[in-house]
N, C-alpha and C positions, 0 to 999 in steps of 0.2 A: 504494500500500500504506500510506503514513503517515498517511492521513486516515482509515483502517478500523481502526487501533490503536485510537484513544479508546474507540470502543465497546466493543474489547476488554476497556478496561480503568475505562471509569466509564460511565454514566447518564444518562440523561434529557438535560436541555440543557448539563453540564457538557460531554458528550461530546458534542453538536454542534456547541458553539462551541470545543469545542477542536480538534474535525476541523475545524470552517471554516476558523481560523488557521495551522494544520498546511495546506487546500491552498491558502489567500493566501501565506503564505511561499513554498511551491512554484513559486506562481504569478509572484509574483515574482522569484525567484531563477532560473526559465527566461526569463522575461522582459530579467533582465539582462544571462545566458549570450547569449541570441539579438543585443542590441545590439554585442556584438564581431563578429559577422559585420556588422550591417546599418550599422555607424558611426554610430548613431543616438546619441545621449545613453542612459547608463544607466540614468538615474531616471524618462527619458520611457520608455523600451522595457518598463521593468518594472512602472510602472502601469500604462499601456496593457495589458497582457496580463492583472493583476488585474482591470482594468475589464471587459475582454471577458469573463473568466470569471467574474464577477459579474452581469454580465447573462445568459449562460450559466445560471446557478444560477437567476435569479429566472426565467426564460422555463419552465425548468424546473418548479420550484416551482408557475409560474401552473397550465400546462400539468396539474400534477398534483392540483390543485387542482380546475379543471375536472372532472376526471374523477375526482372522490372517493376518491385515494390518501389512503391516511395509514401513516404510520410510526410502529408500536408501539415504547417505547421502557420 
């Protein structure tokens, strides 16, 4: 839900790079939740899971790409 605010509330790229960071922080901060189970280091568990959902986004993107999405904004 916290990455669908922006658009709520602003425009064009303001409000995609504010959703992006809105779900990096996300992304992160389950990443760092998940290293108290896994005993892994903090900082490695929660870029690790940025990363993944970074690649996530871009396969995404490509993908959409390919097939002539575009997002009116």
């Amino acid at each position: 839900m916290l990455p669908v605010i922006p658009y709520l509330l602003l425009t064009g790229r303001a409000a995609f790079f504010t959703s992006a960071a809105a779900c990096g922080l996300g992304l992160f901060v389950v990443g760092a939740l998940i290293s108290m189970f896994t005993g892994r280091n903090m900082i490695f568990s929660a870029l690790r899971m940025v990363g993944i959902g970074a690649i996530a986004a871009t396969i995404t993107f490509i993908v959409g790409r390919l097939l002539g999405v575009t997002v009116a904004g």
